[in-house]
C-alpha positions as CSV (number, residue, x, y, z in Angstrom):
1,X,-41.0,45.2,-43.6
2,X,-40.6,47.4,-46.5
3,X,-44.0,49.2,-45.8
4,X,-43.0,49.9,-41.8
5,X,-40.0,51.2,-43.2
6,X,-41.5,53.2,-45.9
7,X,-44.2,54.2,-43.3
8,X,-41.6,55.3,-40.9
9,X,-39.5,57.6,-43.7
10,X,-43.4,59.0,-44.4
11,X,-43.5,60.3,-40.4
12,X,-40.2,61.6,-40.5
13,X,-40.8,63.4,-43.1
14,X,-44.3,64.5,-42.3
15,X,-42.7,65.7,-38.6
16,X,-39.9,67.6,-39.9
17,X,-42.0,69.8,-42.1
18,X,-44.3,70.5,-39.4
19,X,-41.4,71.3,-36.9
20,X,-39.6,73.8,-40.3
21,X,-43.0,75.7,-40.6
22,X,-43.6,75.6,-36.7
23,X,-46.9,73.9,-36.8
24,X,-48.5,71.6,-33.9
25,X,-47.0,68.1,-34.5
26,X,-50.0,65.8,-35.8
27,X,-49.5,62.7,-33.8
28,X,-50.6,62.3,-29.6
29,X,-48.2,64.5,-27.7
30,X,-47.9,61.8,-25.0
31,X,-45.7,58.6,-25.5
32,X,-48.6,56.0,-23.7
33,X,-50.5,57.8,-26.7
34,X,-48.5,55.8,-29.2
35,X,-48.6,52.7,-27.4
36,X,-52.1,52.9,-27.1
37,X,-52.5,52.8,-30.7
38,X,-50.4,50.1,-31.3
39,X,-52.1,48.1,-28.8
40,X,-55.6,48.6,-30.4
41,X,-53.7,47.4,-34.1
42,X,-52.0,44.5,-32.6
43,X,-55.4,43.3,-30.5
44,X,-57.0,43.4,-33.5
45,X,-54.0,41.2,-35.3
46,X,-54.3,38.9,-32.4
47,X,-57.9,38.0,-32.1
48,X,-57.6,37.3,-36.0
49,X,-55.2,34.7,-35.6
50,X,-57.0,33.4,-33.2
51,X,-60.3,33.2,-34.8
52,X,-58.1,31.8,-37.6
53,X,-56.4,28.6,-35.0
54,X,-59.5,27.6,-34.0
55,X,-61.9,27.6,-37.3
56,X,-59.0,24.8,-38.6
């Protein structure tokens, strides 16, 4: 938990300096964008732990 926290302080930070020296955000303009990523990281968590249940 402490590194998603950490990691979230890191993108706040990271956006706010863009946004003070009006640069282009550097992250996917689009919400689904976001999700999209996550979904790719957590399909890739999943099939791990299922690989994992079924080689026991």
């Amino acid at each position: 938990m402490k590194e998603v926290l950490m990691a979230l302080f890191a993108g706040l930070l990271v956006g706010m300096l863009f946004k003070f020296l009006k640069l282009p955000l550097p992250a996917p303009p689009v919400f689904s964008a976001v999700v999209g990523v996550f979904g790719v990281y957590f399909g890739g968590v999943l099939l791990e732990w299922i690989m994992k249940f079924f080689q026991h």
